[in-house]
Every structure is written in C-alpha cells, then in structure tokens.
C-alpha positions in Angstrom: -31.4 6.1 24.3 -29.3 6.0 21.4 -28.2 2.9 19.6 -25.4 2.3 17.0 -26.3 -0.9 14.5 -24.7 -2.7 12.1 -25.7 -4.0 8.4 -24.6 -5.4 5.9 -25.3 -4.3 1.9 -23.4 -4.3 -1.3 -21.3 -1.4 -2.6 -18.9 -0.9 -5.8 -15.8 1.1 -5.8 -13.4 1.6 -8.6 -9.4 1.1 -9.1 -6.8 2.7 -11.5 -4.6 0.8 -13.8 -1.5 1.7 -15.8 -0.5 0.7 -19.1 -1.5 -3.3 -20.8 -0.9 -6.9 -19.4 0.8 -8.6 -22.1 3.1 -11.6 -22.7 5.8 -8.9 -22.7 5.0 -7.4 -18.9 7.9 -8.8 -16.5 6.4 -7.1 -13.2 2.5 -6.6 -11.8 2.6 -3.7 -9.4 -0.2 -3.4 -6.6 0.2 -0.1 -5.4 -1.4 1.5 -2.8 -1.7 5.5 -2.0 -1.8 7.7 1.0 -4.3 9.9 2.1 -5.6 12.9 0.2 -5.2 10.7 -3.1 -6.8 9.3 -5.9 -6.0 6.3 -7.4 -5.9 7.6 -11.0 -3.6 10.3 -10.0 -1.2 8.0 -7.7 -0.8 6.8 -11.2 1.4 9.2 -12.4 4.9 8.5 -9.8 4.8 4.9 -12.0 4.8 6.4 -15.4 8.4 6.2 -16.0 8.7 2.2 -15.5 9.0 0.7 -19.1 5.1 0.5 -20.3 5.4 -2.6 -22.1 7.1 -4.2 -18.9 5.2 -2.6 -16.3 1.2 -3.1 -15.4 0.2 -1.3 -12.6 -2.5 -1.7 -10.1 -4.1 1.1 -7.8 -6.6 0.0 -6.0 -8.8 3.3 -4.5 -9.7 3.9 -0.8 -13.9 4.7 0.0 -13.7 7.3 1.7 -13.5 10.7 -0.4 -13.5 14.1 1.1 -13.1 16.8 -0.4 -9.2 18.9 0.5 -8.3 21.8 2.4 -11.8 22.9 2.9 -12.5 23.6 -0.4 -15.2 21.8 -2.8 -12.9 21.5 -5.6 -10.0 18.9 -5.1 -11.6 15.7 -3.8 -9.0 12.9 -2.1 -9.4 9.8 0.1 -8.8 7.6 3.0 -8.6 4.0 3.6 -9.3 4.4 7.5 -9.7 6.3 10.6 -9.8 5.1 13.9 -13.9 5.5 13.9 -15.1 1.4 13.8 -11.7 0.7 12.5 -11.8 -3.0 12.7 -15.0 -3.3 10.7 -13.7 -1.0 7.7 -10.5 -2.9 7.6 -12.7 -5.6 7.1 -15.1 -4.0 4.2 -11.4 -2.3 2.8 -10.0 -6.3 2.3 -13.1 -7.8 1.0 -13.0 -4.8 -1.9 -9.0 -5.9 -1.7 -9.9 -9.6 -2.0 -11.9 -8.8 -4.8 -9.4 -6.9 -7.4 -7.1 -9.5 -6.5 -9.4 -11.9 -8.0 -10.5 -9.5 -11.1 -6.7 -9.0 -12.2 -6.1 -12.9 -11.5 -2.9 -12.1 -9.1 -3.1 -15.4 -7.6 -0.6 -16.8 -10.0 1.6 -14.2 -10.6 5.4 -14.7 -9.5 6.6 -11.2 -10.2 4.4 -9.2 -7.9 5.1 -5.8 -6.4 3.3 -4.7 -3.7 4.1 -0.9 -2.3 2.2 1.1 0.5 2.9 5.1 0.8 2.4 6.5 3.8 -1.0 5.5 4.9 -0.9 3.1 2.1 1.9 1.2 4.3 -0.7 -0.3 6.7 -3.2 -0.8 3.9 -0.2 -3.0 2.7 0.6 -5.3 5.2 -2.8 -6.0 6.8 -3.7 -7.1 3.0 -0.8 -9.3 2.7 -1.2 -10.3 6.1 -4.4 -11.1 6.5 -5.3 -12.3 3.1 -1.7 -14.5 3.2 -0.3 -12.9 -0.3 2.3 -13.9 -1.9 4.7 -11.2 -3.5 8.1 -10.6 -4.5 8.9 -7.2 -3.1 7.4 -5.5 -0.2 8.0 -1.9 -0.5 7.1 0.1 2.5 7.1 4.1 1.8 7.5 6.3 4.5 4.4 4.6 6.5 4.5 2.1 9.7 3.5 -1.2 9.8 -0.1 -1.7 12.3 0.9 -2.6 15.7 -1.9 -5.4 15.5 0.7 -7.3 13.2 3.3 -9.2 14.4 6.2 -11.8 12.8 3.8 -14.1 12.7 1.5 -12.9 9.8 4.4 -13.1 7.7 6.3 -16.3 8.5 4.4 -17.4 5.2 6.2 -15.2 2.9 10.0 -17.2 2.9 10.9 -15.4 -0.6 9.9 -12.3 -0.6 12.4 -9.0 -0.1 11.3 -6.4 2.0 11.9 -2.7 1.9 11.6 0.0 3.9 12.2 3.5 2.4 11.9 6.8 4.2 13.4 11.0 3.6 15.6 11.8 6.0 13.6 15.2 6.3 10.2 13.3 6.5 8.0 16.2 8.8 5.8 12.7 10.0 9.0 10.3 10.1 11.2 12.0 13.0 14.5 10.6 14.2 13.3 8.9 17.4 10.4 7.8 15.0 12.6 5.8 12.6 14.6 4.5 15.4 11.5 2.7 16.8 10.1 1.8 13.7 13.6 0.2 12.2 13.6 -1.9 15.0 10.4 -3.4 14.8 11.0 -3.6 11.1 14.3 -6.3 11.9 11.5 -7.9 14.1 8.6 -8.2 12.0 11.4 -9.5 9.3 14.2 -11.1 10.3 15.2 -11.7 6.7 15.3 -10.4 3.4 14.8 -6.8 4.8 16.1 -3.4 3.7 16.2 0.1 4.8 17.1 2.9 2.5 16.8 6.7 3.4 17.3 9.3 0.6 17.2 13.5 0.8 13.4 14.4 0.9 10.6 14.9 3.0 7.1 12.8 2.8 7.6 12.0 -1.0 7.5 9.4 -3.4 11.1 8.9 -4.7 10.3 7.5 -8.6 14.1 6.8 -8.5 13.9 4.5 -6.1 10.6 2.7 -6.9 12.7 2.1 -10.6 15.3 -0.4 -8.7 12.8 -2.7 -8.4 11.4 -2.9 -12.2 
C-alpha cells in the first residue's frame, strides 16, 4: 500500500528588483507575475516608471518548468491544484519573508499588483498575511473563492483596481460579469474597474496612473 507523507526542510528561492531605494523613491511596488514567467523578466513592463521614484519588487514563484516543450525557455508557477493548500502555505512563508528583507512593514506608499495568476498570489498574501497597501491592482486574474469580504475589512484606505482587455481569450464576457460582481462584494469601497483594447496583457499605460 502506498503512502503520501509530509516534511518539513528548508529551501531558498530568489526575487527580482528594479532600480534603488532612496530618500528620493515615492512608491515600493510588490509585483507579482503570471505563469510561464520569471521574475527578472516580469521586470521589464515596470521599466518606464521614473527610476529614481520607483523600486520595484518581484517576488519569483518555485516551481520552474521548462515552456512549450522545449528545454530552452524555463518559466514558473506559484500553484496548481496538486496539495494546493500546503504550497500556498510554503508560497507565503517565502512571501512573509521578502516582506521582512525589504522592511515593507512601514512603508505607506505601497503597490501591490497580481497579473493573471499573480492576482490570487495577491490577495491570499494580503489577505492572509493582513498587508497594508495603498493600491491593489488586480490584472486580468480572479480573486480565490476561499476569500471572502472578510479578509479585507482591515484594509479601510486602500484603492482597489481591477483591470482587464476587453479581448482577454481567459476573461470572457459572462466571465467578467461574474467576476465584477464579486469584486463590488469582496470591496464595497474604494473599488475600480477599467477595461482597455487588448487581450491577456500587461497594459504599461495603465500600471503608470498609479506612480
């Protein structure tokens, strides 16, 4: 008979960061990417934000693959649904701990955006972990069913956003439907929805309204 145990061990991981933290930096992104990515290369739809304004934090997912079935591009995932609740739990104590490394606990002028998988990275982060931020920007990804208002009624000042392309292949009509309206129920307040022309993207122009 077969048997499926659990242990626990140490492991490292890496994250990405753009540009310096100086006295001059007005906003601390925490940014996190979809699947297939790399954190170094997420990188690149944040370097047009002012450098000297903008610090930039991309923390990587564990899981690497190599894409399209071919051993030369390697990307990543932060989950699957294989022993989900037990990664989520290894993916927020790695979380927990760039937090603490880039000392976030006192910054007012925090960013935090998912992208498409990267959305429920996000929120069960923020949610579990009870951060503060200023802007929540949510990228053409839906927020875990597991949450509900209730892991947010903490945050009273931040603004939320929820950004989608009206030609998104994964984002379909009835789709964004359902998910606005959970959206106006997970938050009540401070909560936007912008669509722009595009498909599963990141929209740079966009992500600049909030620099």
């Amino acid at each position: 008979m077969s048997k499926e145990k659990k242990l626990s061990y140490t492991i490292s991981n890496t994250y990405s960061t753009l540009n310096e933290r100086t006295e001059k930096t007005k906003n601390i992104w925490l940014v996190f990417h979809g699947i297939g990515y790399l954190s170094r290369y997420f990188l690149k739809y944040f370097k047009h934000l002012d450098p000297e304004e903008n610090y930039i934090i991309a923390p990587q997912a564990q899981s690497k693959y190599y894409l399209n079935g071919e051993y030369r591009h390697v990307g990543a995932s932060w989950l699957t649904r294989e022993n989900t609740e037990l990664e989520i739990e290894n993916m927020l104590n790695y979380l927990d701990a760039v937090y603490k490394a880039e000392n976030l606990a006192e910054v007012d002028n925090l960013n935090i955006l998912g992208y498409s998988q990267g959305v429920s990275v996000a929120t069960r982060f923020i949610a579990r972990s009870k951060i503060q931020s200023k802007n929540l920007i949510m990228l053409s990804g839906k927020v875990p069913q597991e949450l509900t208002s209730k892991d947010f009624n903490f945050l009273d000042k931040t603004e939320f956003t929820f950004i989608y392309g009206n030609d998104d292949k994964y984002l379909e009509e009835g789709i964004i439907k359902v998910e606005e309206k959970r959206l106006k129920e997970l938050f009540p307040q401070n909560l936007k929805i912008i669509s722009f022309k595009g498909g599963h993207e990141v929209n740079t122009e966009l992500i600049s309204k909030f620099a």
